[in-house]
PLY file of the C-alpha trace (Angstrom):
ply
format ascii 1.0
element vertex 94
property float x
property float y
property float z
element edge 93
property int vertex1
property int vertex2
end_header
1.68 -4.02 21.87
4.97 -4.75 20.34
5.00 -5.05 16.72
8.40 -6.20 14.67
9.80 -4.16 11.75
8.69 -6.53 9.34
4.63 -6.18 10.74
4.62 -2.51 10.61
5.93 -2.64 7.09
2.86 -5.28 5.72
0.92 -2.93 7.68
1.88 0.13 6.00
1.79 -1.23 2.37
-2.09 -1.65 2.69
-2.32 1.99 2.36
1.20 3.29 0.61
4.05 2.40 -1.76
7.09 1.24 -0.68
8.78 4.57 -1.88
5.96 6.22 -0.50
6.85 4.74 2.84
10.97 4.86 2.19
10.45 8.54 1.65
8.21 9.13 4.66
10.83 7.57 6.76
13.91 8.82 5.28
15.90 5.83 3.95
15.59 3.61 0.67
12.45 1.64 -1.38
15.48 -1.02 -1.09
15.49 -1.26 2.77
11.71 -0.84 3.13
11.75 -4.13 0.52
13.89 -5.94 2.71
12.23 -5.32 5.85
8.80 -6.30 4.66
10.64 -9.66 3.07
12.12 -10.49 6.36
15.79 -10.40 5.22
16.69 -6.99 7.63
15.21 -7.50 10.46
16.78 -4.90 12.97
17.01 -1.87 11.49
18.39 1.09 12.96
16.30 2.89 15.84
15.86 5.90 13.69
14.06 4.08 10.71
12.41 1.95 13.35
10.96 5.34 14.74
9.95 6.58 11.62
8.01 3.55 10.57
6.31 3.52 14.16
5.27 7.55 13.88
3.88 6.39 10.07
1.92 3.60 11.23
0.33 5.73 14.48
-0.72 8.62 11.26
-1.72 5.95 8.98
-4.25 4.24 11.65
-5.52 7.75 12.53
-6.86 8.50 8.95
-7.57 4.60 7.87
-10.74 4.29 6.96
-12.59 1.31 9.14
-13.92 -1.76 6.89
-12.42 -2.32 3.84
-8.48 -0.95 3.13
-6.30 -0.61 1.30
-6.04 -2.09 -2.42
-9.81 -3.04 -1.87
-10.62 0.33 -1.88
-9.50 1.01 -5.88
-10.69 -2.08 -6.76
-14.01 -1.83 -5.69
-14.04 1.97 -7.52
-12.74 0.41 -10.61
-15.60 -2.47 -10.87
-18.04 0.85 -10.37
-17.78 1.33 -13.89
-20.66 3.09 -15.67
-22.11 1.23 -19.02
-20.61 4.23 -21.08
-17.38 3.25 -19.91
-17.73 -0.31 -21.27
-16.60 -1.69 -24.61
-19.49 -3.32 -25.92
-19.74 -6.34 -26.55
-22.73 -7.43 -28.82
-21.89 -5.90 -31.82
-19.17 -6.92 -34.24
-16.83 -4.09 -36.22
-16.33 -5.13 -40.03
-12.55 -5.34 -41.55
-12.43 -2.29 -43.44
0 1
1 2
2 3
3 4
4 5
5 6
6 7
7 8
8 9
9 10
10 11
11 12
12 13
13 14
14 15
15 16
16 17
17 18
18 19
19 20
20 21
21 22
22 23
23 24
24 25
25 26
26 27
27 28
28 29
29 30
30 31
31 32
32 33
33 34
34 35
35 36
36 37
37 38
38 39
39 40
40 41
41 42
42 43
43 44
44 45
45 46
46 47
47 48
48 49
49 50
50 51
51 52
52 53
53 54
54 55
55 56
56 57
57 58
58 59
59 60
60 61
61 62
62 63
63 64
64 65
65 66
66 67
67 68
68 69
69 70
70 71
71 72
72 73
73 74
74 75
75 76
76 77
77 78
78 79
79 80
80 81
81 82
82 83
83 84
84 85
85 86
86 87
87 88
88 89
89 90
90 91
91 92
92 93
């Protein structure tokens, strides 16, 4: 399966940061940026091989279902009604 530089990238920003991925490969959040947008499109073999070895890790420990961003959100709606400002009563100006 032959996947561009600019798929693995979209790919990898489901689960990390740019810098999170620009560190992991060993070159800037700048290039990662540019690759994702389209704009560098050939990078050199050695990032290429980085991003590859990422993605391989990445699919190992994804979870199946839901990924990525999804995952926070659906932990942040899971919030307990102490953690909720109410609503039904009204503070007086002091």
């Amino acid at each position: 399966m032959k996947e561009t530089p600019q798929e693995i990238v979209v790919f990898l920003r489901q689960y990390k940061s740019s810098l999170e991925i620009a560190k992991a490969v060993g070159c800037s959040q700048e290039l990662i940026n540019k690759i994702a947008s389209g704009e560098r499109q050939n990078p050199r073999y050695q990032i290429m091989d980085g991003l590859r070895d990422l993605a391989k890790t990445v699919k190992r420990k994804a979870p199946r279902g839901n990924v990525g961003q999804g995952l926070r959100r659906e932990a942040c709606n899971k919030r307990s009604e102490h953690d909720r400002p109410k609503t039904d009563t009204v503070q007086a100006d002091c």
